[in-house]
C-alpha positions as CSV (number, residue, x, y, z in Angstrom):
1,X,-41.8,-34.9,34.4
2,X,-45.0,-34.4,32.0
3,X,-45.9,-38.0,34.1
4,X,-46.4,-35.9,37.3
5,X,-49.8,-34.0,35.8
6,X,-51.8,-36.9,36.6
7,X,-50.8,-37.2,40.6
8,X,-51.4,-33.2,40.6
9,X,-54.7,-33.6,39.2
10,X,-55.4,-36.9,41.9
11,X,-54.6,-34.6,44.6
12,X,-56.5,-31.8,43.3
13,X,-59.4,-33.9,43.2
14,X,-58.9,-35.6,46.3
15,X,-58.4,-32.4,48.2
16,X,-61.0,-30.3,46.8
17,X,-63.8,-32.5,48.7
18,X,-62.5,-30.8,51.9
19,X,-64.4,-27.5,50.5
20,X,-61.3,-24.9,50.6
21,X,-62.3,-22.5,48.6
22,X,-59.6,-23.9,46.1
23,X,-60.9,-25.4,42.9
24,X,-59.5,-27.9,40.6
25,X,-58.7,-25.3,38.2
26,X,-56.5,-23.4,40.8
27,X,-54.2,-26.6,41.4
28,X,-54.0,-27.3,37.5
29,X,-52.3,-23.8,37.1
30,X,-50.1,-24.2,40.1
31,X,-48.9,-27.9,38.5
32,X,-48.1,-26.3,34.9
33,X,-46.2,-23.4,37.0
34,X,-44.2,-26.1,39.0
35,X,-43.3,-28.1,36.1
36,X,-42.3,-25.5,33.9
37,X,-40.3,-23.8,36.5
38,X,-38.5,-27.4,36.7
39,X,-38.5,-28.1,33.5
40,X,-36.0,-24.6,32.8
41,X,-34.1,-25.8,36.3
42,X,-33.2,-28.8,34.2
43,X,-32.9,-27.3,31.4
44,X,-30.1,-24.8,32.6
45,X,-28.2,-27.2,34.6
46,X,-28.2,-30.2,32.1
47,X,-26.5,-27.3,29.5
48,X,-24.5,-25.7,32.7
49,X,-22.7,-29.4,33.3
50,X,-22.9,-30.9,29.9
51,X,-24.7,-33.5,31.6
52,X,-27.8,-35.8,30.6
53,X,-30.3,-35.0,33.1
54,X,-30.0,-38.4,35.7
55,X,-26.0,-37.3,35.7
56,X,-26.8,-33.8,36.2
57,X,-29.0,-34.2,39.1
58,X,-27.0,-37.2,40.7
59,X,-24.6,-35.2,42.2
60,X,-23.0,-33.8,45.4
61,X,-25.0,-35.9,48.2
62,X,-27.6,-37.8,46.0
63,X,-25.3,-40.6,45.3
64,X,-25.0,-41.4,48.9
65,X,-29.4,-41.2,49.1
66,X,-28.8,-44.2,46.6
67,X,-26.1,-45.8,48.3
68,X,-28.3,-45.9,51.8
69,X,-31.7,-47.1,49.4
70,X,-29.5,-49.6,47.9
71,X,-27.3,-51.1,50.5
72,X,-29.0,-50.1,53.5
73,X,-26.8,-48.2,56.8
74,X,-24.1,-50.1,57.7
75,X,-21.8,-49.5,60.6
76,X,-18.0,-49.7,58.7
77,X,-16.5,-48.7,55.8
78,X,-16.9,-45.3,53.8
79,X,-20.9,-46.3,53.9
80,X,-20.6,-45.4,57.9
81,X,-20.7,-42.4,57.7
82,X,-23.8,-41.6,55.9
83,X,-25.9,-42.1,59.6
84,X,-26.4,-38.3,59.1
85,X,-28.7,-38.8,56.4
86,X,-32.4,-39.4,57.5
87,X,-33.9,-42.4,56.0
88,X,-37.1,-41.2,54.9
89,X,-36.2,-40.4,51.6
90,X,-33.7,-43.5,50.8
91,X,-37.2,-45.6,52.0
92,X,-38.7,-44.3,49.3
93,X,-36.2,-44.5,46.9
94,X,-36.1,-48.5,47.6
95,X,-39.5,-48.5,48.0
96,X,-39.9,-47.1,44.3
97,X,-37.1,-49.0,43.2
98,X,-39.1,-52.0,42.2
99,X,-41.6,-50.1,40.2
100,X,-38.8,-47.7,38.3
101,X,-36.5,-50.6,38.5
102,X,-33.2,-47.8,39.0
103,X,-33.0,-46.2,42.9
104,X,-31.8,-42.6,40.5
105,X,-34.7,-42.9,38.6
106,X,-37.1,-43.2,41.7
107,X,-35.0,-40.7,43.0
108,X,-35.8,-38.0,40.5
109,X,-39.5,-39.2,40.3
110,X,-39.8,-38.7,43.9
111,X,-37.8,-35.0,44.2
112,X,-40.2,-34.0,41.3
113,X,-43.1,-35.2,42.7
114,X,-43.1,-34.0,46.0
115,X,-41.8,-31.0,44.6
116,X,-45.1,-30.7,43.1
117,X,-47.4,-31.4,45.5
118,X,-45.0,-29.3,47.9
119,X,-45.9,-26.5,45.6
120,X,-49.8,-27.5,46.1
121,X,-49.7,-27.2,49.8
122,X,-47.5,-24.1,50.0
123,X,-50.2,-22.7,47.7
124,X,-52.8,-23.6,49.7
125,X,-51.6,-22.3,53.0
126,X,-50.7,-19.2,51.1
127,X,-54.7,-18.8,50.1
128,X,-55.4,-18.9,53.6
129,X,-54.1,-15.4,54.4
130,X,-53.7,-14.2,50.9
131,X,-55.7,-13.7,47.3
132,X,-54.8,-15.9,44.4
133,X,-52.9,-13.8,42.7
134,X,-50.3,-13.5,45.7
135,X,-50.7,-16.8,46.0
136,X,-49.0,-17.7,43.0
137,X,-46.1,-14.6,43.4
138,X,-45.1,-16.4,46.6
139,X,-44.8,-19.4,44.8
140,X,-43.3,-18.0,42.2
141,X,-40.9,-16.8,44.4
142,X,-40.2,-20.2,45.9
143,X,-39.4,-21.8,42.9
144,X,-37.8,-19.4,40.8
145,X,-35.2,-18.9,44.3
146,X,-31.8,-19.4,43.3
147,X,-31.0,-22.7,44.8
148,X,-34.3,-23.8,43.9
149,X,-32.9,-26.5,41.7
150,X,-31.9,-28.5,44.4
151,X,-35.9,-29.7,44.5
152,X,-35.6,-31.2,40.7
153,X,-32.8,-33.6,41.9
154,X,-31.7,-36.6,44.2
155,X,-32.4,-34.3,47.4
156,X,-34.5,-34.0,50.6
157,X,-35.4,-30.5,49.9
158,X,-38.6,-30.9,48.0
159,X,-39.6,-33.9,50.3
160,X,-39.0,-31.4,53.2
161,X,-41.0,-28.7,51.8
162,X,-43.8,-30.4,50.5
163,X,-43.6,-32.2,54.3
164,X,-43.2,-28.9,56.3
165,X,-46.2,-27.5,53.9
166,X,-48.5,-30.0,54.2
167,X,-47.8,-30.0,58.1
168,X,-48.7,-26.0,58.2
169,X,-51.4,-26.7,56.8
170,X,-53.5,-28.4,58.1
171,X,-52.0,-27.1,61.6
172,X,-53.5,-24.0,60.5
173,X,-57.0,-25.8,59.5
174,X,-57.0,-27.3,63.0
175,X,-56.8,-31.0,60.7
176,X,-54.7,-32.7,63.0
């Protein structure tokens, strides 16, 4: 997880040239925030399950993510009926695959990434309306939520926030 400083510090960087009033400082803080807040997710749940951290997190509907990322949709057998699942996040599972060389480890790197730079975004469309300092209780709150968890594993959630985010906006900024 300490690998996904560096892409939080690219997209700081890349980002601050649009002049937001958000400096590179602001999205160092929010990174460290993420991860940490991550880093205890997986800490309680890897000593919750007695579980090392890919088993932990490769659970409930993640191993169907890798099934579709490995094998594709197919229209009989078991495999069938994972149509529900959007493909999105098994592309870039496979997609990843060849770099990670494991579809769970791509997985994870993934979740946690876009759970960071979900974090970014919801950030920055909370500085739009609010001061810093609320800015980081609200996503505080976000990440300290119950179920937050779900974002540190083989899930769509933190795809979908840092997507729904990201899509706010710039909505708001008139950036379409």
């Amino acid at each position: 997880m300490i690998a996904v400083l560096p892409i939080v510090l690219v997209i700081g960087l890349i980002y601050e040239k649009y002049n937001d009033n958000i400096k590179i400082n602001d999205y160092v803080k929010v990174g460290f925030f993420v991860l940490l807040i991550r880093f205890a997710a997986v800490l309680a749940v890897c000593f919750a399950t007695k579980r090392s951290y890919v088993e932990a997190f490769n659970i409930w509907d993640g191993p169907h993510y890798i099934d579709i990322a490995e094998n594709g949709y197919v229209k009989s057998g078991r495999g069938a009926e994972f149509i529900v699942f959007y493909p999105l996040y098994p592309f870039l599972i496979r997609a990843l695959a060849f770099i990670f060389g494991s579809s769970t480890v791509s997985a994870l790197v993934i979740s946690n990434t876009c759970a960071v730079a979900g974090g970014i975004y919801f950030y920055k469309l909370c500085r739009i309306d609010m001061n810093e300092e609320d800015g980081i209780f609200a996503l505080m709150l976000m990440y300290t939520f119950p179920f937050s968890f779900f974002m540190s594993g083989v899930y769509t959630e933190s795809l979908f926030i840092m997507l729904v985010s990201m899509t706010m906006y710039y909505t708001l900024k008139g950036k379409y």
